[in-house]
C-alpha positions, -999 to 999 in steps of 0.1 A, spaced: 396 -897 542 386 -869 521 352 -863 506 348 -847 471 327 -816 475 296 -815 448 310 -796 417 294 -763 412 280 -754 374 269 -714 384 304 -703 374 305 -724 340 291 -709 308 256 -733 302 254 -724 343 253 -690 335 228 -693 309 207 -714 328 207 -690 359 199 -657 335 173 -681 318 157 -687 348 156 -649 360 150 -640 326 127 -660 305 125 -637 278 160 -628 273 174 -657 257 142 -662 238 147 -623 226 186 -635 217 179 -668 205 156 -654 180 170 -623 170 198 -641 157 178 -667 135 158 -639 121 188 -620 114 201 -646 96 171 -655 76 157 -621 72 188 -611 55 185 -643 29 152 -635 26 156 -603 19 185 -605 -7 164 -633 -23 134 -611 -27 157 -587 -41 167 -607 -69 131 -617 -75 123 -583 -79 153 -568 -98 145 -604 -122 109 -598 -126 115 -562 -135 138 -575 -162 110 -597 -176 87 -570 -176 106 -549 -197 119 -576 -219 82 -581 -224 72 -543 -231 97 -542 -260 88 -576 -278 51 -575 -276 59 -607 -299 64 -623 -269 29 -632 -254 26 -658 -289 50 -679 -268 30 -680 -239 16 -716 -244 49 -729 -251 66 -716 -220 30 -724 -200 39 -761 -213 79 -760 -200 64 -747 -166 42 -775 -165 66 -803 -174 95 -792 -148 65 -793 -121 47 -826 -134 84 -843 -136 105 -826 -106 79 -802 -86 50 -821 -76 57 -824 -37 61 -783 -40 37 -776 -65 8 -767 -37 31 -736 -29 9 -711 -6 -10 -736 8 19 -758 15 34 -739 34 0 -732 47 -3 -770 59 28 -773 71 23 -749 98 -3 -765 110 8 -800 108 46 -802 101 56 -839 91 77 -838 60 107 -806 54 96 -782 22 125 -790 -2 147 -763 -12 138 -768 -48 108 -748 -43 125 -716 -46 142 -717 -78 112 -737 -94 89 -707 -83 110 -683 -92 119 -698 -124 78 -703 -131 69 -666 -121 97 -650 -142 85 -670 -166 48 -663 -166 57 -623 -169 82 -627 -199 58 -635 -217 27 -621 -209 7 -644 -179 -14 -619 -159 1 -631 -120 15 -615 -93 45 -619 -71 33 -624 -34 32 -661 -37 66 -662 -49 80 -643 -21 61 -668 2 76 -695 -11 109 -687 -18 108 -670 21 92 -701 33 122 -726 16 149 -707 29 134 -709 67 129 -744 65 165 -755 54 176 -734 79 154 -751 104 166 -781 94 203 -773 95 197 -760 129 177 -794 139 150 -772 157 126 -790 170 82 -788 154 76 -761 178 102 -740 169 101 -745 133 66 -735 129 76 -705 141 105 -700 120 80 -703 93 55 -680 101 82 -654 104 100 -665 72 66 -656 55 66 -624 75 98 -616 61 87 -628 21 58 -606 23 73 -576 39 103 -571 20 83 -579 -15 55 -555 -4 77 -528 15 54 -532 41 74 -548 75 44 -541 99 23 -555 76 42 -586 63 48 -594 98 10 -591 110 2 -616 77 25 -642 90 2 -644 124 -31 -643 106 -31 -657 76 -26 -694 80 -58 -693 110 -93 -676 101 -103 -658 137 -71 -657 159 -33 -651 161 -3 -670 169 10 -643 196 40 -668 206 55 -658 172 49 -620 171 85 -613 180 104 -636 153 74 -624 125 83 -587 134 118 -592 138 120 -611 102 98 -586 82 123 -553 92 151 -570 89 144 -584 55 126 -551 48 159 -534 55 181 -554 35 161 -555 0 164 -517 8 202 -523 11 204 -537 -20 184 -505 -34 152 -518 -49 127 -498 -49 90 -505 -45 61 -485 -62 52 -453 -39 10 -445 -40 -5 -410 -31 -39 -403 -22 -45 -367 -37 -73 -360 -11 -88 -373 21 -119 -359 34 -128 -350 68 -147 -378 89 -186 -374 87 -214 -400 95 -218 -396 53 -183 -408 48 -182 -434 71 -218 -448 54 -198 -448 25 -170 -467 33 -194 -494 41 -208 -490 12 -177 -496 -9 -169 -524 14 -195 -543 6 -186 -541 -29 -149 -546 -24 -163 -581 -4 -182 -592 -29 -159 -591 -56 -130 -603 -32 -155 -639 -27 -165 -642 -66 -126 -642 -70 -119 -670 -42 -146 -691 -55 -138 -684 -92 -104 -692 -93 -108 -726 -70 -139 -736 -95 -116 -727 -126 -89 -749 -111 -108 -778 -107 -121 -771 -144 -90 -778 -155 -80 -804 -137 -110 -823 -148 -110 -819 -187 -72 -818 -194 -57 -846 -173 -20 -843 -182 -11 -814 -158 16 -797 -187 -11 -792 -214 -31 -767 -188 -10 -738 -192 -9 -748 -228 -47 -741 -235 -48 -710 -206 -14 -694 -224 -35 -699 -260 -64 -683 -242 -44 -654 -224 -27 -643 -257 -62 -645 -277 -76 -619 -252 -42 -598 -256 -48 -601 -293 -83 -586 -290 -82 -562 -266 -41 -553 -261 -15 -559 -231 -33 -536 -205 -43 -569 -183 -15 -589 -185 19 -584 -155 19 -569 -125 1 -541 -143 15 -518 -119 11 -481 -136 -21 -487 -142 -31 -494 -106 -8 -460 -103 -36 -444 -128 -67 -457 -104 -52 -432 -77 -54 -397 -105 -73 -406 -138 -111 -419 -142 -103 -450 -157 -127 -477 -175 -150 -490 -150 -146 -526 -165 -105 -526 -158 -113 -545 -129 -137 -574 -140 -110 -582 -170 -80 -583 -150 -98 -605 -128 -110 -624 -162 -69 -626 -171 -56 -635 -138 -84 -661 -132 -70 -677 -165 -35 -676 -161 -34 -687 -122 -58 -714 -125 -43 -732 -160 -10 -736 -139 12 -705 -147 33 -694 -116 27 -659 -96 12 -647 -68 -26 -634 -69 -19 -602 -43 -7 -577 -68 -35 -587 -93 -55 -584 -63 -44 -547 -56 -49 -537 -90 -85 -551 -91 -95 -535 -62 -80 -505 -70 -98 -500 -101 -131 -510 -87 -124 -485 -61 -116 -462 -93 -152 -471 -112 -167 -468 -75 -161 -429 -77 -189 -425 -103 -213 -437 -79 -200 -431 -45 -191 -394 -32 -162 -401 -20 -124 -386 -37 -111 -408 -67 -78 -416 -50 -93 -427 -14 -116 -452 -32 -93 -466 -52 -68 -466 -18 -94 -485 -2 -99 -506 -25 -60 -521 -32 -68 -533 2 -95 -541 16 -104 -566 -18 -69 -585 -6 -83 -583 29 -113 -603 16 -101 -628 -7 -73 -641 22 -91 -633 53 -62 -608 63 -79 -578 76 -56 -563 107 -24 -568 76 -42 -553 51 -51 -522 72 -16 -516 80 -10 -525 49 -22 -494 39 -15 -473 66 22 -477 57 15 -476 19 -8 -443 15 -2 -429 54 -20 -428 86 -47 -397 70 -68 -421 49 -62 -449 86 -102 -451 94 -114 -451 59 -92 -482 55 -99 -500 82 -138 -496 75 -129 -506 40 -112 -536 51 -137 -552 77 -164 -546 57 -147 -572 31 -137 -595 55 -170 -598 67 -187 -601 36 -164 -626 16 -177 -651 39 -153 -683 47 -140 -684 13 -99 -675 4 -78 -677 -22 -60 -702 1 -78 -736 4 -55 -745 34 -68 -721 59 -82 -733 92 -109 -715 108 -110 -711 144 -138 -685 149 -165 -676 126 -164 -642 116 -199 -640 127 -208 -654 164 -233 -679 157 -247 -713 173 -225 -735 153 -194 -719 163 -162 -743 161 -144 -753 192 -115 -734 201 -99 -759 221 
């Protein structure tokens, strides 16, 4: 009688994979993931490159045909009818995706990413005053979740597919991979990073990085002229500017959120918003010109070599306060930069410290405040304006943070640790 031996799995494929798992944790988890993010860093990426080469269309469509901004209301109301008739479960954008991280019941629809895109593009034609970050978010964020569906990965694994698909929007928007992927880990929790995802974030942000590079768009390049040497004066002024840079960073968070809720609570038929904020927007352009409305990239390049109005910054904030909170599509980071970079500009008459630096300091540590991202925002500019200007930045940066209190431009945010030790400290279990 013969008696069947047991069968033996080590010399089968899943056997093998099994035994190197189990020798090596970390190799399959390093292969697993490198091949996701390579797959949706490069869709990312090739989709933030059409966002940008699109919204650099706009921009110059808009430069030529100043006309344009009359039309604002009217395209503010064809925004506001797609997302009152098709967009409400994406409308939320940032802080969707936000939420969904931390709790991840129902799948982001793909619809998000053309809507956003469509809205944004829209906005700059003719003459909102937005941004571009959240754009990139949610376009990144759309793409990683109907790959994570496709895939059927499991609430685990899609929350990390998520963080680094936001790693990869903000990297490859920004040109900033070590910082996009550092925002992915920090900005969704106020006092503590997701460490479990730091491979997949950094992983997402370079490849994405590299490929809108491939397709050879360009992002703005800053210079600081001059740097000083390190002195117990310059550091006391850094603080000193980083209080300011706080300050404004909170009175945006809280503006825009009590704007919002303005009008949500006089004008209750969501498509008229944009109406009354794009007649608003283009009465401002009509009394004082186009210098606050787009990106307003060159003159954020200006803050860096020419003493500019110290008032630039309050009335971008004024225009992008407007033109966010009535319901026009954007991001607020790049409105962000260029307030903080002009108030690092006016800053020079008071403090001692080189034009350029300030207004360095500024572009980033104001963003630091307003989304609680300080450790992105100082590599942020590290990569941006070089490792020289490093300390002044980070100073710059935690400053903010710690002065903008536990207020952010995104309402979804969880805080795990106060940014000050104190008795009524949350639990971090």
């Amino acid at each position: 009688m013969s008696v069947s031996k047991p069968s033996d799995n080590s010399n089968t494929f899943p056997g093998r994979l099994s035994d190197i798992n189990k020798r090596f944790p970390s190799t399959l988890y390093i292969a697993k993931w490198l091949v996701i993010c390579s797959i949706t860093g490069a869709l990312i990426g090739s989709a933030s490159a059409f966002f940008l080469v699109s919204l650099d269309w706009a921009t110059q469509i808009r430069e030529a045909n100043d006309w344009l901004i009359w039309l604002l209301p009217v395209a503010g109301f064809a925004i506001g009818l797609l997302y009152h008739y098709f967009g409400r479960e994406v409308e939320r954008g940032n802080n969707l995706l936000i939420e969904t991280i931390h709790d991840p019941k129902e799948f982001i629809r793909f619809r998000m990413a053309p809507f956003v895109l469509l809205g944004t593009v829209t906005t700059h034609l003719f003459g909102g005053s937005a941004g571009r970050e959240g754009t990139a978010l949610q376009m990144a964020g759309a793409i990683g979740e109907q790959f994570s569906k496709l895939c059927k990965l499991n609430a685990y694994d899609r929350k990390i597919l998520l963080i680094s698909a936001i790693s990869a929007g903000f990297g490859s928007v920004f040109g900033t991979p070590l910082a996009g992927a550092i925002f992915g880990l920090e900005v969704f929790l106020i006092g503590r990073l997701k460490y479990d995802a730091i491979f997949p974030a950094f992983a997402s942000a370079i490849i994405a990085s590299l490929v809108t590079d491939l397709w050879q768009v360009k992002h703005t390049h800053y210079h600081i002229p001059v740097i000083p040497e390190m002195s117990f004066a310059s550091i006391i002024y850094a603080i000193l500017a980083g209080i300011a840079f706080g300050i404004v960073a909170a009175a945006f968070s809280k503006t825009i959120h009590f704007c919002t809720q303005q009008f949500k609570q006089h004008i209750s038929f969501p498509p008229l918003r944009p109406v009354v904020g794009g007649l608003v927007v283009s009465a401002g352009v009509w009394l004082i010109g186009t210098r606050y409305i787009g990106l307003g990239i060159p003159v954020i390049v200006e803050s860096f070599t020419l003493q500019l109005p110290p008032y630039d910054f309050a009335l971008k904030i004024i225009f992008t306060i407007i033109t966010l909170s009535a319901g026009f599509k954007g991001g607020e980071v790049t409105p962000l930069f260029f307030i903080g970079a002009t108030l690092g500009n006016a800053l020079s008459y008071f403090i001692p410290l080189p034009m350029g630096l300030l207004a360095g300091m500024g572009f980033v540590a104001v963003f630091a405040g307003a989304t609680n991202t300080p450790l992105a925002c100082i590599l942020m500019g590290i990569e941006l304006f070089g490792s020289e200007c490093g300390i002044f930045v980070a100073i710059a940066c935690v400053v903010s943070y710690l002065l903008s209190g536990h207020t952010s431009i995104y309402r979804s945010q969880v805080m795990t640790e106060p940014k000050i030790n104190s008795t009524d400290k949350p639990s971090t279990s």
